[in-house]
C-alpha positions in Angstrom: 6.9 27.7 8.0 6.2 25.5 11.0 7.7 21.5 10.7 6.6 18.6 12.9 6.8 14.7 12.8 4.6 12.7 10.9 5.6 9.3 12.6 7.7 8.1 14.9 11.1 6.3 15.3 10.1 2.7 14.4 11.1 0.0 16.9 10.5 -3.3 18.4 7.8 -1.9 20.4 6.2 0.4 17.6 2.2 -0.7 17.7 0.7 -2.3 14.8 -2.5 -2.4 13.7 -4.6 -5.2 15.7 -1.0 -6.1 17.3 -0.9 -8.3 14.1 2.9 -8.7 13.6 5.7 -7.0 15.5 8.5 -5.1 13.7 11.7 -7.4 13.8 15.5 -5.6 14.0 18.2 -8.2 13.6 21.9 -7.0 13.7 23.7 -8.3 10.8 27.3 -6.8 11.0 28.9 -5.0 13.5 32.2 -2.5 13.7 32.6 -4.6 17.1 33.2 -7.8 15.3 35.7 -6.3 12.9 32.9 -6.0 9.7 33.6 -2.7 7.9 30.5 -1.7 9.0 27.0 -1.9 10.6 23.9 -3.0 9.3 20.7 -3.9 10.0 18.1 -6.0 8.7 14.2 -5.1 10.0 10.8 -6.8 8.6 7.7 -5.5 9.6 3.9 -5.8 8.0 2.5 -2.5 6.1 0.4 -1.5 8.8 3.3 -0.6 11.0 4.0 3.1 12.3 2.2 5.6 10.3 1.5 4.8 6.8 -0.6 5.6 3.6 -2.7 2.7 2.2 -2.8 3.1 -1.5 -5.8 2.0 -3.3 -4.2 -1.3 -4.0 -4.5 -2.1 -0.3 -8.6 -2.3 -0.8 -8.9 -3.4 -4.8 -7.6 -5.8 -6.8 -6.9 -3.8 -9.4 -5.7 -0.3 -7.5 -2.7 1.9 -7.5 0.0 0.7 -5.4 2.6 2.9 -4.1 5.0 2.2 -6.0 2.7 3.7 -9.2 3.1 7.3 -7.7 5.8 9.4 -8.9 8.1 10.9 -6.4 6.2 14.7 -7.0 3.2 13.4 -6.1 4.1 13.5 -2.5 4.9 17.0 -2.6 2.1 19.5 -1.5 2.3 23.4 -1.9 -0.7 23.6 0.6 -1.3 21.3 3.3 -4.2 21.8 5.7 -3.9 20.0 8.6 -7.1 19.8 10.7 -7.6 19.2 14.2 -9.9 16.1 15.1 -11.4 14.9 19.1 -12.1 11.2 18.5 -12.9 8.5 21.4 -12.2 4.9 21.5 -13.1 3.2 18.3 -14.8 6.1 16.7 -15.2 6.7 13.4 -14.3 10.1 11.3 -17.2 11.3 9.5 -17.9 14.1 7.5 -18.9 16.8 9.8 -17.5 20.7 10.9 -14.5 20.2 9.7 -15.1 19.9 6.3 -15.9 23.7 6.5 -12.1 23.8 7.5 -11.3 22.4 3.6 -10.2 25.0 1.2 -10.5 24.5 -2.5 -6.6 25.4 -3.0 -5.5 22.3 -0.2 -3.9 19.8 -1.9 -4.2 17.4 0.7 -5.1 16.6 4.2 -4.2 15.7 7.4 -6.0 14.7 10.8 -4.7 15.7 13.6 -6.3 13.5 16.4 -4.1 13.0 19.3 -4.1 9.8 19.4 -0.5 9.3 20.2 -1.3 10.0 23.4 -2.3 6.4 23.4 0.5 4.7 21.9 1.7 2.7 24.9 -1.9 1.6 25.4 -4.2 -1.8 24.7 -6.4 0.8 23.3 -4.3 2.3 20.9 -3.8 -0.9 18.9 -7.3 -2.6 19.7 -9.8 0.1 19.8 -8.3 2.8 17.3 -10.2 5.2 15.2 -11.1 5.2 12.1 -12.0 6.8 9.0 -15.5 6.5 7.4 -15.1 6.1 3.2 -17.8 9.1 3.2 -14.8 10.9 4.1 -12.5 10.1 1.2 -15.5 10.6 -1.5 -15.8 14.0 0.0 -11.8 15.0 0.0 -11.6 13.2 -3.5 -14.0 16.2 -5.1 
């Protein structure tokens, strides 16, 4: 079974979403001052790094993360599917979905875009994902 990151080591620098909000890592103890240990203390908004927005995120009323039990993040058969997007482009519903199998029990676009992530274009003119796309996964 092949492995490979999902998201990166967040940092200072990690791009957010817009550029709204930077990720903030404060030292709070250290073994160099004598504490019994070190520790850190980070704050960052929810569109940091790479990240799921639950159905809270768009209704009053929705799912939060938090409502999920922990097996519901488990998946017996991935399909992760390979996606060319330019500058601000949106994902629609197109080839690919010929790539979906009946059996995958979830997702995952593969677009490249990391490529990017030092970039004014990674943060301002990102893709997207048309809701077209969800209502045809969700069947």
């Amino acid at each position: 079974m092949k492995y490979f990151y999902l998201s990166y080591y967040l940092t200072k620098n990690t791009p957010s979403y817009g550029g709204e909000g930077r990720i903030v890592i404060e030292k709070e103890k250290s073994l160099e001052n004598n504490d019994s240990a070190n520790t850190y203390k980070f704050s960052m908004i929810n569109h940091s790094g790479t990240h799921i927005d639950s159905p809270n995120h768009f209704f009053k009323n929705g799912l939060k993360i938090s409502d999920y039990p922990a097996e519901f993040w488990f998946f017996k058969s991935p399909r992760v599917i390979k996606v060319y997007l330019k500058p601000s482009e949106v994902l629609r519903c197109g080839k690919w979905c010929e790539d979906v199998r009946e059996k995958d029990d979830i997702v995952l676009f593969r677009s490249g875009w990391s490529k990017f992530r030092k970039e004014r274009k990674y943060i301002f003119r990102n893709t997207g994902v048309d809701p077209e796309v969800g209502l045809f996964l969700r069947i």
